[in-house]
C-alpha positions in Angstrom: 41.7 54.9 30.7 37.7 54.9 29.9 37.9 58.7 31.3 40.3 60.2 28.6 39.7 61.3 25.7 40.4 59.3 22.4 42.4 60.4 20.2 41.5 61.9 16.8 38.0 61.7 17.7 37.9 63.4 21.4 35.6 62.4 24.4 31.7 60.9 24.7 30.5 63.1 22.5 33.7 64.4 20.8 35.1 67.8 20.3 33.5 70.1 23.2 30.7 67.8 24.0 29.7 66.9 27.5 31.0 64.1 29.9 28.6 61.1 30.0 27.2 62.2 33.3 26.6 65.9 31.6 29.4 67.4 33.9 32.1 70.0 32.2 33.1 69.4 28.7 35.0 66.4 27.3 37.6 68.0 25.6 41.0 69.5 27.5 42.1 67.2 29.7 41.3 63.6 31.6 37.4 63.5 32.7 36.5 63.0 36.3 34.4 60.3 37.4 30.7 61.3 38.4 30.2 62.4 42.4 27.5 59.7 43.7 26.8 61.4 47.0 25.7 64.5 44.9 23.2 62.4 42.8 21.5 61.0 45.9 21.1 63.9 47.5 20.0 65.4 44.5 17.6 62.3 44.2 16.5 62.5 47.9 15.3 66.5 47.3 13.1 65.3 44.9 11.6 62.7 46.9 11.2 64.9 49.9 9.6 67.7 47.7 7.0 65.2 46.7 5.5 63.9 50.3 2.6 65.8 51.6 3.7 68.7 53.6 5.9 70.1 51.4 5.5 72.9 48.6 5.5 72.6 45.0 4.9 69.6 42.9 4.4 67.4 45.6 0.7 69.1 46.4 -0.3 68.8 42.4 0.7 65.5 42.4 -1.8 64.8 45.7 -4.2 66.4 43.7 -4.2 64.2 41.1 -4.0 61.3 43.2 -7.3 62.4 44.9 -9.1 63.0 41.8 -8.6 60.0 40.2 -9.7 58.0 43.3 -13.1 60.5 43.6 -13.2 59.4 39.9 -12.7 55.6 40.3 -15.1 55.6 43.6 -18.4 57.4 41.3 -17.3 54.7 38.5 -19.6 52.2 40.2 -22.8 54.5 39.9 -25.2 52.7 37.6 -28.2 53.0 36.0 -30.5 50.1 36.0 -33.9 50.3 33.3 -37.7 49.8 33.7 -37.0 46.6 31.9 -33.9 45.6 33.1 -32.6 44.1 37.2 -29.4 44.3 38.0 -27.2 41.7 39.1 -24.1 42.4 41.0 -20.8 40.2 40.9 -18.1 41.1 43.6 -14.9 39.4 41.8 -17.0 36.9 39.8 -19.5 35.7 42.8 -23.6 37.1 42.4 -24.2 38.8 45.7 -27.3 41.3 44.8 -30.0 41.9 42.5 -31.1 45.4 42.0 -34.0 46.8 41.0 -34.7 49.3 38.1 -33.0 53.0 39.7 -30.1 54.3 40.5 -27.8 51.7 42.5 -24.2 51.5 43.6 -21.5 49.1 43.8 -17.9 48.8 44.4 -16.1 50.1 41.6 -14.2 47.7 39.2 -11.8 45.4 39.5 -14.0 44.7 43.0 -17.6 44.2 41.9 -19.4 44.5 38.2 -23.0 44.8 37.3 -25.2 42.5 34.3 -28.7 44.4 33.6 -30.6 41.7 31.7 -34.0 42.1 30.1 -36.8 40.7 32.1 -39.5 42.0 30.5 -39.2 40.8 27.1 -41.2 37.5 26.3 -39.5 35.3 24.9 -40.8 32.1 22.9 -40.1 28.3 22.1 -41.8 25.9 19.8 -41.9 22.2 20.2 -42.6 20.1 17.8 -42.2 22.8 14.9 -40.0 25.9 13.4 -40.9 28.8 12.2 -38.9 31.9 11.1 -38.5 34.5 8.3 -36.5 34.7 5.0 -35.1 38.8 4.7 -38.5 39.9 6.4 -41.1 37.2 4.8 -42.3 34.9 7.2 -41.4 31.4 5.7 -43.2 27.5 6.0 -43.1 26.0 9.1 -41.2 23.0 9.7 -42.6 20.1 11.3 -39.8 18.7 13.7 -41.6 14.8 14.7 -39.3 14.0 17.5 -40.7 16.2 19.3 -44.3 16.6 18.5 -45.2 13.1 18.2 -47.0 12.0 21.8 -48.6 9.0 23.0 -52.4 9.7 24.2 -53.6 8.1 27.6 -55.7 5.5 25.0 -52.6 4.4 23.3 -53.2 6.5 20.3 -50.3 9.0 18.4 -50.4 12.5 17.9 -48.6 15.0 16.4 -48.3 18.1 19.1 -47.1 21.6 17.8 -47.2 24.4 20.6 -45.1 28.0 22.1 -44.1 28.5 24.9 -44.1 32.1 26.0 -42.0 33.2 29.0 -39.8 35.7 30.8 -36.9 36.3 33.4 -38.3 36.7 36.7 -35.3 36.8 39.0 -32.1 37.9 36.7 -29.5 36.4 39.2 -31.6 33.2 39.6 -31.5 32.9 35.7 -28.2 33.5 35.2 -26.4 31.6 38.0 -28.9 28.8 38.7 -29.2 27.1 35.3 -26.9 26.7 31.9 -28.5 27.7 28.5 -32.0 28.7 29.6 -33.5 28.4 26.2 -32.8 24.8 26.1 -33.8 24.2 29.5 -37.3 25.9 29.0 -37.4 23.7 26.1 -36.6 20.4 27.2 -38.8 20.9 30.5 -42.2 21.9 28.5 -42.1 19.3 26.3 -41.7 16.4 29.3 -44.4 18.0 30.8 -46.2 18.5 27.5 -45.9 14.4 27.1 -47.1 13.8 30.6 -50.4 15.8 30.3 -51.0 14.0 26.9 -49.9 11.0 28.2 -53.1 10.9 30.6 -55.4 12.6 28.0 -57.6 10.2 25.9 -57.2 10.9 22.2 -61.0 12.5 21.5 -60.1 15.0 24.2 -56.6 15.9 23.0 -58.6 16.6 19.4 -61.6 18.9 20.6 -62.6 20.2 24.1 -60.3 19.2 26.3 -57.1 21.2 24.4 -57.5 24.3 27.0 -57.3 22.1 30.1 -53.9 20.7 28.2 -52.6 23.4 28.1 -53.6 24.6 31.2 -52.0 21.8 33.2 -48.6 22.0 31.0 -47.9 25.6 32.0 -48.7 24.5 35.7 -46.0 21.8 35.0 -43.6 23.7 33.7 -43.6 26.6 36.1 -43.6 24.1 38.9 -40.4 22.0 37.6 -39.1 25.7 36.8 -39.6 26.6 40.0 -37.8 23.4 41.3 -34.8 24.2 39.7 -34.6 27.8 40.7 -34.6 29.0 37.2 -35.7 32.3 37.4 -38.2 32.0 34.6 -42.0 32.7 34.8 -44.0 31.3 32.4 -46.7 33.1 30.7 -48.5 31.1 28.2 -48.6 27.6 27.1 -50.5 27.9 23.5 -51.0 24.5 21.5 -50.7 25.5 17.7 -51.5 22.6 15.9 -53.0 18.8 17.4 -53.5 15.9 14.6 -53.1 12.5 14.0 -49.9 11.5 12.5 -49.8 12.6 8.6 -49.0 8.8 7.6 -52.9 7.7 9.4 -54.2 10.7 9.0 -56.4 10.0 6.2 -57.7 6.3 8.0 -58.4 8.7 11.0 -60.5 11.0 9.0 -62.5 7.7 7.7 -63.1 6.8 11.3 -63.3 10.1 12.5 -66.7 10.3 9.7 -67.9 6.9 11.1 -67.7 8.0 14.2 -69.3 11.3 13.7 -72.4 9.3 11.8 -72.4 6.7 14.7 -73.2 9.9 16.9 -75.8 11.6 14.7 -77.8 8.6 14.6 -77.5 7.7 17.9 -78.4 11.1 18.8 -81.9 11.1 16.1 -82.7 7.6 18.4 -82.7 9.3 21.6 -84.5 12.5 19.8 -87.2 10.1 18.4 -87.0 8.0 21.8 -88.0 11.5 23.4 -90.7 12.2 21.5 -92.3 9.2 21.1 -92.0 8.2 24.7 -93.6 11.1 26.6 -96.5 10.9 24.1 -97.1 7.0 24.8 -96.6 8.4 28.3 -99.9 10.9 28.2 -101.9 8.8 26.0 -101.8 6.2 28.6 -102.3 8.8 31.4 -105.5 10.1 29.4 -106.7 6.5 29.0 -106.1 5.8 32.9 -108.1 9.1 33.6 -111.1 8.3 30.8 -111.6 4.9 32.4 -111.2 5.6 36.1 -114.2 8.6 35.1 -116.0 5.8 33.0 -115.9 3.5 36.4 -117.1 6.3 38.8 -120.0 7.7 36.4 -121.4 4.0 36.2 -120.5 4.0 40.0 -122.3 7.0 40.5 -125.6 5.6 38.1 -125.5 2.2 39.9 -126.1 4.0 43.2 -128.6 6.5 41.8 -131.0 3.8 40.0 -130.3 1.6 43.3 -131.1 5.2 45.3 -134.0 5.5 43.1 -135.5 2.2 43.0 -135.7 2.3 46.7 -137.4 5.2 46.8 -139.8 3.9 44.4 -140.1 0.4 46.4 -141.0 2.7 49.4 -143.5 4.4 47.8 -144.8 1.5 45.8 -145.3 -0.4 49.8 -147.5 2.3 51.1 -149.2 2.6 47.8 -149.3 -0.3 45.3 -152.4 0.9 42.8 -151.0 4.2 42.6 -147.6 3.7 42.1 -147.8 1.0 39.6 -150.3 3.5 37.4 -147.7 6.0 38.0 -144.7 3.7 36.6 -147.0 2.3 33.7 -147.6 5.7 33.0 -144.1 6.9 33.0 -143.1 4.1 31.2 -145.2 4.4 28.3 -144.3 8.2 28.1 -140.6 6.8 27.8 -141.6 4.6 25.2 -144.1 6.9 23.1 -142.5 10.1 23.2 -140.2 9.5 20.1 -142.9 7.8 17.8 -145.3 9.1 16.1 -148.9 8.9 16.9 -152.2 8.8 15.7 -155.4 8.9 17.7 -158.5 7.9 17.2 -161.4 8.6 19.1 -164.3 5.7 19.2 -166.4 7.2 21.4 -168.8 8.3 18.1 -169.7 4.9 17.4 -169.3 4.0 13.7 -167.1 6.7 12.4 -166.8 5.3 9.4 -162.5 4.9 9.8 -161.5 1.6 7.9 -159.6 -0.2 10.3 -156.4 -0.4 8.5 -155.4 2.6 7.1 -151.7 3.5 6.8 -151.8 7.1 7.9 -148.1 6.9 8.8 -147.1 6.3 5.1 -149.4 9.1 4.3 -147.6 11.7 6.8 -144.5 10.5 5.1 -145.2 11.4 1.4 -146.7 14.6 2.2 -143.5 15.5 3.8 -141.9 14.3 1.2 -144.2 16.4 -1.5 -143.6 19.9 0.3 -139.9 19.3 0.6 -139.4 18.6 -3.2 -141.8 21.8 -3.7 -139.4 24.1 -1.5 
């Protein structure tokens, strides 16, 4: 029988031990099999001591139950940073974003909460990489794939520029695209090629390398935009713009010739300039000097034709007269500038020899006192 004791060795437990069911000892006698009906009563005390309403353990055991739900209900308190949104999942699935503060959600396993940095600017380079060795910034490597771009004149060059930008809408960036850093990438340096693509090479070289990149960050943020990335661009900065290194020697011989073609082009149209406005007022004066030439011999025409009239008039009331005026005034014209001598022959024999040269004598005279002075 499995309730007797063995022999030699007694019971369960041998000796004095207990049954198996820890009821009266083993040894002395047959064991009796265990009461059921007092174990589940026994079992059914405990269970009844343990609902609400009753005394003892039952209200600790409330207690607890209560504090650890109070405990898992503050569990979805959270803190979200100045630099930081929060983005709240209920079982996987973005339903929210918060701002920077104190926020709420349902605790865990229900909903979850990402705080991403959005104010951090991030940056990507096309056409190049840069980095540092242990703290020393190291020397950039061209990448040509990308940087090499086809101008709107069919001409190459080689395009280095950054990209800076930052998360504007943490769910949007996290949810909406896959590997932002690529994306950002791949999207400014298609809209990087389609600017260039329409910029003539001169342009891309000098002036025009702000309105470049102008018009790419426009791009980008506007394709961005199209996708819902959540991105904002801040800065579209070209580093480096250059004909390929393979021409770029052949570009600096006709980048000289050019130049040259310019500068003497440019010391044409400064001697054109000069020269021209001068030819310009020379023949202006000349116009002036012969239109006054034409009205002063106008004007004298007139007078002398004013004059003569006058005289005419005159003369027909008064021929002797006038004509001894005229003859007069005529030889006072004609004498005033010579020199004259006089001689009167009213005395009769004055003893003057008819030829005498009194002029040269005038002459040496002057001639004597100026040497003497």
């Amino acid at each position: 029988m499995p309730w007797s004791n063995n022999q030699g060795g007694g019971g369960w437990q041998g000796g004095g031990g207990r049954g198996p069911w820890g009821q009266g000892p083993t040894g002395g006698g047959p064991q009796q099999p265990p009461n059921l009906e007092e174990i589940l009563r026994q079992g059914q005390e405990r269970v009844r001591r343990m609902m609400p309403g009753s005394t003892g353990g039952g209200v600790g055991i409330l207690v607890v139950i209560l504090v650890v739900l109070a405990i898992w209900m503050a569990s979805g308190f959270y803190r979200v940073q100045t630099d930081e949104q929060g983005v709240v999942l209920r079982f996987g699935e973005w339903i929210k974003t918060t701002q920077p503060g104190l926020n709420y959600h349902l605790p865990y396993p229900i909903e979850s909460v990402l705080t991403p940095k959005v104010t951090r600017v991030n940056r990507i380079e096309v056409g190049f990489r840069s980095g540092e060795d242990f703290g020393r910034s190291v020397a950039t490597r061209d990448v040509p794939e990308e940087g090499l771009m086809l101008t709107g004149d069919e001409n190459i060059v080689d395009v280095n520029f950054t990209v800076f930008w930052v998360i504007k809408d943490a769910g949007m960036f996290l949810f909406n695209i896959d590997r932002p850093e690529v994306t950002v990438k791949a999207v400014a340096e298609s809209a990087m090629r389609e600017v260039v693509g329409r910029t003539p090479i001169q342009a891309a070289l000098t002036e025009g390398r702000q309105t470049i990149e102008d018009q790419t960050q426009e791009l980008i943020q506007a394709t961005l935009d199209e996708y819902g990335a959540g991105i904002e661009i801040r800065q579209t900065k070209m580093q480096r713009v250059d004909p390929p290194a393979a021409v770029i020697d052949a570009f600096r011989d006709v980048q000289a010739a050019e130049a040259d073609r310019v500068r003497l082009q440019n010391e044409a149209e400064a001697y054109a300039n000069d020269i021209i406005p001068r030819a310009r007022g020379d023949s202006a004066r000349i116009l002036q000097e012969a239109e006054g030439y034409k009205q002063q011999k106008i004007a004298e025409a007139e007078g002398e034709a004013a004059r003569f009239l006058s005289i005419y008039a005159e003369f027909s009331q008064a021929p002797d007269v006038t004509s001894r005026r005229l003859y007069l005034e005529t030889m006072e014209e004609i004498l005033n500038g010579m020199d004259k001598v006089i001689l009167d022959s009213s005395g009769g024999g004055s003893g003057v020899v008819p030829y005498l040269p009194l002029n040269e004598l005038r002459r040496n005279q002057g001639a004597t006192q100026g040497s003497r002075q």
